[in-house]
C-alpha positions as CSV (number, residue, x, y, z in Angstrom):
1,X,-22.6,15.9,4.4
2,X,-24.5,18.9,5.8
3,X,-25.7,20.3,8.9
4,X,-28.5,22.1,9.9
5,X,-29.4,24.5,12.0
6,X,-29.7,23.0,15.5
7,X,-33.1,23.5,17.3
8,X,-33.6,24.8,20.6
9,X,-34.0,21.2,21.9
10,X,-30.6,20.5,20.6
11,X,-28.7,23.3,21.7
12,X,-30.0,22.7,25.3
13,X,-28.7,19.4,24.8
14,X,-25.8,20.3,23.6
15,X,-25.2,22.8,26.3
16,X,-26.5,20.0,29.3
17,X,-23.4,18.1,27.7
18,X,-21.0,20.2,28.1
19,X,-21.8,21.8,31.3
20,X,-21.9,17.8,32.4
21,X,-18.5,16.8,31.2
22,X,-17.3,20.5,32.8
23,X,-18.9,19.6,36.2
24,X,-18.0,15.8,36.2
25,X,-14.0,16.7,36.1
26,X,-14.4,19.6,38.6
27,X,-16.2,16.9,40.5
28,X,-13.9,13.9,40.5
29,X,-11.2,16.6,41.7
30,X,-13.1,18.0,44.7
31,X,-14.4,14.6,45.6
32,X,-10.5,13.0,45.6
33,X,-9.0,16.1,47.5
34,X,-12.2,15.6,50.1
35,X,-11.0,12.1,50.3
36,X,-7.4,13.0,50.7
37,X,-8.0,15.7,53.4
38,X,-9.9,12.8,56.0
39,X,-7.2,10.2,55.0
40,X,-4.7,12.6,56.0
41,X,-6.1,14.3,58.9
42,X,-7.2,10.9,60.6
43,X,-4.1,9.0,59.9
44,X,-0.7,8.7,62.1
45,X,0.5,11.5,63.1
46,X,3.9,13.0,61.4
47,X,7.7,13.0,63.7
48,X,7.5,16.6,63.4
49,X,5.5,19.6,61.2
50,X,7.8,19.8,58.7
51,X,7.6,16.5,57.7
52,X,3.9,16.7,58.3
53,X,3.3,19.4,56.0
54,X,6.0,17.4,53.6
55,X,3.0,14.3,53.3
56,X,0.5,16.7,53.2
57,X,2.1,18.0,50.0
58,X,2.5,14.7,48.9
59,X,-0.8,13.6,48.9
60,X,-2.4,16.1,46.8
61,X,0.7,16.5,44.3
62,X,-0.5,12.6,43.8
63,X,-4.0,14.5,42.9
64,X,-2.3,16.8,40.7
65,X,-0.1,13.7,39.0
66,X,-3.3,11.7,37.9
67,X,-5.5,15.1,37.0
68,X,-2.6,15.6,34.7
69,X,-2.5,12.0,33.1
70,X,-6.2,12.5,33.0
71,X,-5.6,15.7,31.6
72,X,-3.7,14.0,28.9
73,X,-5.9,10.5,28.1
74,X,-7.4,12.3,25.1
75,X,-10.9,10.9,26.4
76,X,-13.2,11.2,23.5
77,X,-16.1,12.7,25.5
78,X,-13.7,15.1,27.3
79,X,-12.2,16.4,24.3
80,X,-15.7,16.7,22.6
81,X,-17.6,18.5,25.3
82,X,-14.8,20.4,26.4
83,X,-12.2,21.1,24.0
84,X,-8.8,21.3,22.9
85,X,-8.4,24.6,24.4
86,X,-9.7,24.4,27.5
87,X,-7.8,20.6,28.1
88,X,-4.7,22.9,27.1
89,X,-4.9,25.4,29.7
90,X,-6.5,23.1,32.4
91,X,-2.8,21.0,31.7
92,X,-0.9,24.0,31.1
93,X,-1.6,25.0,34.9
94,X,-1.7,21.8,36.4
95,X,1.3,21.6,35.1
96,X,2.7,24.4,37.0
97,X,1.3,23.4,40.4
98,X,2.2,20.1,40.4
99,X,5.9,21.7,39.5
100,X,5.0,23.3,43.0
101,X,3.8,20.5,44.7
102,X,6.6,18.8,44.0
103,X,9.3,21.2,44.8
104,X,7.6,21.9,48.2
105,X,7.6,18.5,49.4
106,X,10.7,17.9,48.5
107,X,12.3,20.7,50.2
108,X,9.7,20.7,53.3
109,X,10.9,16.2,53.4
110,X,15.1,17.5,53.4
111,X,14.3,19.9,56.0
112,X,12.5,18.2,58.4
113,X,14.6,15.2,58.2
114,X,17.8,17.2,58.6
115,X,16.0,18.4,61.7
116,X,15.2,15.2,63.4
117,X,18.6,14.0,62.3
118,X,20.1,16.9,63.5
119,X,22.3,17.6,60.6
120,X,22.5,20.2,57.8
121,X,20.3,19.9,54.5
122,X,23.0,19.0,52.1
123,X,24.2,16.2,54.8
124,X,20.1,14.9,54.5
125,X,20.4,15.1,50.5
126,X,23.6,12.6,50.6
127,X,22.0,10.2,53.1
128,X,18.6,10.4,50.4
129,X,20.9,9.4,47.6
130,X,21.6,6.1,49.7
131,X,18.3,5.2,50.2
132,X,16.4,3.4,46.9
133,X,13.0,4.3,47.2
134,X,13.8,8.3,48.4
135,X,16.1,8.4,45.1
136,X,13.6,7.7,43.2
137,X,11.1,10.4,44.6
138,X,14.3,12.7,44.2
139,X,14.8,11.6,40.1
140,X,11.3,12.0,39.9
141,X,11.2,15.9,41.1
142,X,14.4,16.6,38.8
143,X,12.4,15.2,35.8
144,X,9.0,17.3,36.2
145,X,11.4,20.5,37.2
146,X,13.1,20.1,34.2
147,X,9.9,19.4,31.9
148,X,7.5,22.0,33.0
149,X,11.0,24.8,32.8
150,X,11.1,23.6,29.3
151,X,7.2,24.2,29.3
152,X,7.0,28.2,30.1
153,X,6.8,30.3,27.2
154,X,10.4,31.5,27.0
155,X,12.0,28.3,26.4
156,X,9.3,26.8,24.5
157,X,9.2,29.1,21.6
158,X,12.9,28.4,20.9
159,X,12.4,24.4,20.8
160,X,10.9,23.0,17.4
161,X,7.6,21.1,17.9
162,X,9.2,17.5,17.6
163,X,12.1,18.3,20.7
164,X,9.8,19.9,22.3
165,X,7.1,16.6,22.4
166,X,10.0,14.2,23.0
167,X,10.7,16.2,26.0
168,X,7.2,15.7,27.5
169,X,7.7,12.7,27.0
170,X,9.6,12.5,30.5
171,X,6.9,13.3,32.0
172,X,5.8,9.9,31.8
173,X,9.0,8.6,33.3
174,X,8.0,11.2,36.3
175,X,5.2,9.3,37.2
176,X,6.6,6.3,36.4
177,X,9.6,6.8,39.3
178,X,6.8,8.2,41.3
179,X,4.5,5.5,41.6
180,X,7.2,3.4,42.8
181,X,8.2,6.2,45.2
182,X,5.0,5.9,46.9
183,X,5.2,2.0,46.6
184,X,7.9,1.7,48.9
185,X,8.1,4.9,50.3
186,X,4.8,6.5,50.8
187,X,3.7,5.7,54.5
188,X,0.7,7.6,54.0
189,X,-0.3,5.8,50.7
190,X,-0.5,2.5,53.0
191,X,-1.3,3.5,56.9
192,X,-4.5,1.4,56.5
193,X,-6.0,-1.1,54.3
194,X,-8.4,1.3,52.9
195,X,-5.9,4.1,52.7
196,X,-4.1,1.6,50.0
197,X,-7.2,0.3,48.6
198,X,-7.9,4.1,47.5
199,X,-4.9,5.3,46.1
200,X,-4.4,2.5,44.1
201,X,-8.0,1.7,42.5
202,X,-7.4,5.7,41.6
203,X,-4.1,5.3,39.9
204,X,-5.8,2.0,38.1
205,X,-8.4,4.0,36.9
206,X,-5.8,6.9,35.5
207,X,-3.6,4.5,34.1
208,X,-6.0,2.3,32.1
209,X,-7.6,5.4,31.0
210,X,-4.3,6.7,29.5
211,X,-3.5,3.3,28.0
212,X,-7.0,3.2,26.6
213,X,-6.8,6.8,24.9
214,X,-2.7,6.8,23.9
215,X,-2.8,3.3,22.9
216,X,-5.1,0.9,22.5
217,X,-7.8,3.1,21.0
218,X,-4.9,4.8,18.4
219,X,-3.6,1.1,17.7
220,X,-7.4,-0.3,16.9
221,X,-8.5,2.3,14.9
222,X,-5.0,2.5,12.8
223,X,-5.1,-1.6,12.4
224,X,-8.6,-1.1,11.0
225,X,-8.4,1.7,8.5
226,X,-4.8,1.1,7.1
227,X,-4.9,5.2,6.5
228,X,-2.0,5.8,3.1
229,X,-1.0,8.5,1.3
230,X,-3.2,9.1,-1.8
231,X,-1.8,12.3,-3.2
232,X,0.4,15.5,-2.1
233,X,-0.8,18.8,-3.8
234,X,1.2,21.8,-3.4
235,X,-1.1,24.6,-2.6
236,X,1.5,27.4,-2.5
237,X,5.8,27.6,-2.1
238,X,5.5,27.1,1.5
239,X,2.2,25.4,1.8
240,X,1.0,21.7,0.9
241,X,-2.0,19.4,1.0
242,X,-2.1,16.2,1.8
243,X,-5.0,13.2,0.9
244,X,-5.1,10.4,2.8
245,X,-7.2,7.5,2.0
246,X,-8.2,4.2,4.0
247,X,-10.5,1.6,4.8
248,X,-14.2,2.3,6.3
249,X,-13.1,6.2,6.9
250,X,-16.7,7.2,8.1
251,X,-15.8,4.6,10.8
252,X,-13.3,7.3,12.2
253,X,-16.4,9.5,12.7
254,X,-14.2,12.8,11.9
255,X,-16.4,16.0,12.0
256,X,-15.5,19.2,9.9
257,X,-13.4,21.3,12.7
258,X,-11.6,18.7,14.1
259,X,-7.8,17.9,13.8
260,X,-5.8,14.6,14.1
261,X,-2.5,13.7,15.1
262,X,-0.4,12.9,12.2
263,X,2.7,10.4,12.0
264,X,3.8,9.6,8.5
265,X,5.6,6.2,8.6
266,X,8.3,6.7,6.1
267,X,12.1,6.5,6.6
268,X,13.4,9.6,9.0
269,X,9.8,10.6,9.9
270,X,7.7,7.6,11.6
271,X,8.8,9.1,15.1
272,X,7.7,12.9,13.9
273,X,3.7,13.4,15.3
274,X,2.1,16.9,14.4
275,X,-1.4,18.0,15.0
276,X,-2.7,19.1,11.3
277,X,-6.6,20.2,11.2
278,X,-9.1,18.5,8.3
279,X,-8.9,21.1,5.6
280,X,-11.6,19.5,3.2
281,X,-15.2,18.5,4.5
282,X,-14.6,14.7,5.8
283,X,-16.8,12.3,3.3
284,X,-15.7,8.9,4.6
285,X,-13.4,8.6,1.6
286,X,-10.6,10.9,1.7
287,X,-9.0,12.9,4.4
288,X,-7.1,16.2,3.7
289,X,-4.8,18.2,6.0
290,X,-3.1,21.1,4.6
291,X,-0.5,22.9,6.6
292,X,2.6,25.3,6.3
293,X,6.2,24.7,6.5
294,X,7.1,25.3,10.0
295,X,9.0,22.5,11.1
296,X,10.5,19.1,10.0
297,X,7.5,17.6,9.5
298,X,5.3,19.9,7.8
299,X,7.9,20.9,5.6
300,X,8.7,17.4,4.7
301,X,5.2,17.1,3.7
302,X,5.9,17.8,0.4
303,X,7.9,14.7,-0.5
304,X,5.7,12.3,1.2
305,X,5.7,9.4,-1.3
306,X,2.6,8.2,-2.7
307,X,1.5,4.8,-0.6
308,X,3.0,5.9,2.5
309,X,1.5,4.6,5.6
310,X,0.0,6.9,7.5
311,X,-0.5,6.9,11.7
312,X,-3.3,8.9,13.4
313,X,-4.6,9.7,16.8
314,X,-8.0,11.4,16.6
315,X,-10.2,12.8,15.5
316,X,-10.5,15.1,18.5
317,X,-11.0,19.3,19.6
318,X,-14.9,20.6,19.9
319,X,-14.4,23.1,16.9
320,X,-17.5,21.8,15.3
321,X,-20.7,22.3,14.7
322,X,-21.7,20.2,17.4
323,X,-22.3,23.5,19.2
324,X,-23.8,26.0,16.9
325,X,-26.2,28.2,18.7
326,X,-27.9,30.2,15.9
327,X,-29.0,29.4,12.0
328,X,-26.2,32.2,10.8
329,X,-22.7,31.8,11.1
330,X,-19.6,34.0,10.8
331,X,-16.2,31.9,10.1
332,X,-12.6,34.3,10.8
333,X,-9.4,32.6,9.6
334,X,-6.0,33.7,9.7
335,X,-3.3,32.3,7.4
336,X,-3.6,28.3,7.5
337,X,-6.3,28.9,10.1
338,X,-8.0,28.8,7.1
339,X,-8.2,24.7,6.8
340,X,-10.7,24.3,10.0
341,X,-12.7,26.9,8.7
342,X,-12.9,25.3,4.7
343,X,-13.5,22.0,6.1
344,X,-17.0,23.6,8.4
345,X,-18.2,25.1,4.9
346,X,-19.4,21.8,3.5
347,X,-21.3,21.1,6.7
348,X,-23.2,25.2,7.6
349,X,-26.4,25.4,6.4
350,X,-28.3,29.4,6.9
351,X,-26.1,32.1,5.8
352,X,-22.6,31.7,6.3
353,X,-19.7,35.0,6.1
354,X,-16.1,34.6,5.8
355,X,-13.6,37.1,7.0
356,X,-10.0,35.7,5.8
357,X,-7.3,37.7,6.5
358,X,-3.6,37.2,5.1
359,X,-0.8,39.9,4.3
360,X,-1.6,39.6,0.1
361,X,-3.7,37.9,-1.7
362,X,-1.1,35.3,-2.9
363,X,-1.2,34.4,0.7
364,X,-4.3,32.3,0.7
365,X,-4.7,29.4,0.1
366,X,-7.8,27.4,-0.5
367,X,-9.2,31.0,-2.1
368,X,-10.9,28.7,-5.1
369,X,-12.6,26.5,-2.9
370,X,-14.4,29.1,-0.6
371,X,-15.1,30.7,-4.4
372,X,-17.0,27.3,-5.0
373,X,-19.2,27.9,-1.8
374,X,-19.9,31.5,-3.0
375,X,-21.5,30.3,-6.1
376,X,-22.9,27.2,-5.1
377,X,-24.0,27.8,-1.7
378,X,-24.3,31.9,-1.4
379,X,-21.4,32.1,0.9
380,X,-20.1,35.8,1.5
381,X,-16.0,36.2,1.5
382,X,-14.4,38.7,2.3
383,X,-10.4,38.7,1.7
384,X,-8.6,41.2,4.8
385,X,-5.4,41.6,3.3
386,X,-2.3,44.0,3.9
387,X,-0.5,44.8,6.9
388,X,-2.1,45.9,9.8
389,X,-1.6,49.2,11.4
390,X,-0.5,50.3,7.9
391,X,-1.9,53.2,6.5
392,X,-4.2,56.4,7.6
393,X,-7.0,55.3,8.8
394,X,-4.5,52.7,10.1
395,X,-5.4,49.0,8.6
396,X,-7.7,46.9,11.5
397,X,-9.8,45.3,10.4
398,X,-10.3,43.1,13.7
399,X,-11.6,45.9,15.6
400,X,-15.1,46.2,16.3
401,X,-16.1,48.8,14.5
402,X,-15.1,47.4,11.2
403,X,-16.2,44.1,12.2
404,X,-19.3,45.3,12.6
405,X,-19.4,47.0,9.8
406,X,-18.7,43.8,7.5
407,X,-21.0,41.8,9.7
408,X,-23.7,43.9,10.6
409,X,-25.7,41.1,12.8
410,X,-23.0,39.2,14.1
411,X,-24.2,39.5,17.3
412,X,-27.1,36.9,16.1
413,X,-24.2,35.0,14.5
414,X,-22.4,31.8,15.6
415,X,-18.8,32.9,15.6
416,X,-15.5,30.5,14.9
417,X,-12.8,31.7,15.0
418,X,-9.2,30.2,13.9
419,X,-6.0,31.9,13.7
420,X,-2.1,33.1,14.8
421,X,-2.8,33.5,18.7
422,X,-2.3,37.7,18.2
423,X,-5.2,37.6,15.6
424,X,-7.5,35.2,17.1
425,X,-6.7,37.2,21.0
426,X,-7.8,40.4,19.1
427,X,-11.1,39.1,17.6
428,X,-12.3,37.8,20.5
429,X,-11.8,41.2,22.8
430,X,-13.3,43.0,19.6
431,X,-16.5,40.8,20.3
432,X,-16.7,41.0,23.5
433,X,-16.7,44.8,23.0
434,X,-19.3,44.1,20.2
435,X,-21.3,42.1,22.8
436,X,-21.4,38.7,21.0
437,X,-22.7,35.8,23.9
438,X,-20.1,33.9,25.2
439,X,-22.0,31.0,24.2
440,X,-21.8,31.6,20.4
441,X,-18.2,32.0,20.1
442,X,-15.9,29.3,19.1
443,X,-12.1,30.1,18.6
444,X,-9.5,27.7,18.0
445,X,-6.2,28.4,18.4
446,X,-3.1,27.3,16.5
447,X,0.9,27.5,17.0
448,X,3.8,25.8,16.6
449,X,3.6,24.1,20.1
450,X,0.7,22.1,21.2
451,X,0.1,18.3,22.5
């Protein structure tokens, strides 16, 4: 399967799309907290301010609560027009106001009770602990303080991938004890028929998208495909490929770029789920991740038995070239960022360049295969190697006078970029200095963490 270049036509599609999934999110959001602001100014008033503000709080941590779930849905179009990247970081701080949100009601609820009651804060806690549907509001705020401090970067980087996703997984319990919170609780949710009417419909809405993008899409598509192991291909000592074979794969409709998640349903492993990018050119026949041993799962990869049954969610991210800009193309991998990049080489058209940097040449992987490209296709490789800063002139060869030196026209290039977050954070200030548009750079980023 190949790609061409896309026409202007196209790319002003292309851009319309994106800009429209961009503006219908940011939409939604200011339309709801509109919404919230008139239900909350024109309903009863509150027995004093701080229990005022406490409701205010309340309503638009809701707002944050279903952003979030949105946030997490893995809505096809979403993910397409918008990205992996940008979903991350639009979660990452929703994440951390709704932490807010929630903290601030709660203490802003104690208080003001304990002041209409006229007794101390830790007297208001104990009569909270009595009453059902405040406990649960109460369990609710321990869960999401305890899964967005397990979120920042200083904790996370000490928890392996699979702890750190069972973790998240409270967050659905969160919402869970807050729904019913403001079921029983939540005068505000239900001062008027309309009042409930809105909140309601809008946590419908959330929560038949999640169930549709968590579930019942991965469920049909996994029923239908009946994905299994084919082969497992050790690439180097700490690095292995695995194929994957199925029923009616074109039917997944997986682009070059794009990454699933993977659960391998063998003994010990069917509850492990990693994201792994395609690292071969998807054909409708065979799928191929490759990945390095990290953690329990992609180390394990090597002794995946042949036949095993094989669990996906995806495709999804926008590293494609669904948004290529310009004919020419300039692909940057670092390590295993490598496999997104192989996997866009069977689908570029135009010249193509390849800057692949790894500490020695033993280091990378899928060298052959971009060899194949150079004699088949005209690709130009060039393997970065050693260690940078090394050496006088100091090795760096990310900085933009050597990357334009390799790449003399990159500014009328289409850039992706895939790599350790240092390497890929370097590249893209280098073109910025450079002066490469905005628009024709496309970075992927990869770590141990991510959902």
């Amino acid at each position: 399967m190949t790609a061409t270049a896309p026409t202007a036509q196209a790319r002003r599609a292309t851009t319309n799309q994106a800009r429209t999934a961009r503006y219908a999110v940011w939409g939604a959001l200011v339309a709801n907290v509109l919404i919230v602001e008139v239900l909350f100014f024109t309903g009863d008033p509150a027995k004093n301010a701080l229990i005022g503000t406490a409701k205010f709080i309340a309503l638009h941590a809701a707002l944050l609560m279903m952003l979030q779930l949105v946030l997490v849905a893995r809505m096809p179009w979403l993910d397409a027009w918008i990205g992996p990247d940008k979903l991350t970081a639009w979660h990452r701080w929703t994440g951390f106001a709704l932490f807010w949100a929630v903290v601030l009601h709660a203490s802003f609820i104690l208080t003001g009770y304990a002041q209409l009651a006229n007794i101390s804060v830790f007297a208001q806690i104990d009569v909270f602990l009595g009453i059902f549907p405040t406990l649960l509001g109460m369990l609710a705020v321990a869960l999401i303080v305890i899964v967005v401090a397990l979120s920042v970067r200083f904790a996370r980087r000490r928890l392996s991938y699979e702890l750190w996703h069972a973790i998240h997984l409270l967050l659905y319990a969160a919402v869970t004890l807050a729904v019913l919170h403001q079921l029983y609780e939540g005068s505000s949710f239900r001062a008027n028929p309309l009042s409930t009417a809105y909140w309601w419909g809008l946590w419908g809405v959330v929560i038949v998208a999640l169930l549709h993008g968590r579930a019942v899409t991965p469920l049909v598509r996994n029923a239908r495909h009946k994905l299994r192991v084919a082969a497992v291909v050790p690439e180097a000592d700490n690095v292995t490929s695995v194929y994957v074979t199925g029923r009616d794969l074109a039917g997944l409709e997986a682009r070059a770029g794009q990454f699933f998640i993977w659960r391998f349903l063998t003994k010990g492993r069917w509850w492990q789920a990693n994201p792994f990018s395609i690292s071969s050119t998807p054909d409708g026949e065979v799928l191929r991740l490759t990945a390095r041993a990290v953690g329990k799962t992609s180390t394990g990869l090597r002794h995946l038995p042949v036949g095993a049954r094989v669990f996906v969610e995806g495709p999804y991210g926008a590293f494609t070239t669904l948004h290529r800009t310009r004919e020419a193309t300039l692909l940057i991998a670092g390590g295993v960022g490598i496999t997104p990049i192989r996997s866009l080489l069977g689908e570029l058209t135009g010249p193509v360049t390849v800057l692949y940097r790894v500490p020695t040449e033993d280091d990378a992987v899928l060298l052959s295969e971009l060899g194949h490209y150079v004699t088949t296709q005209g690709v130009t490789v060039h393997l970065l190697t050693g260690r940078t800063g090394a050496g006088d002139p100091p090795n760096r060869p990310f900085a933009p006078e050597n990357l334009s030196a390799l790449v003399p026209d990159i500014r009328e290039r289409d850039v992706y970029v895939c790599g350790p977050p240092a390497m890929t954070d370097a590249v893209l200030k280098s073109l910025k200095q450079i002066g490469v548009p905005k628009r024709q750079v496309h970075a992927e980023r990869f770590a141990l963490a991510g959902d």
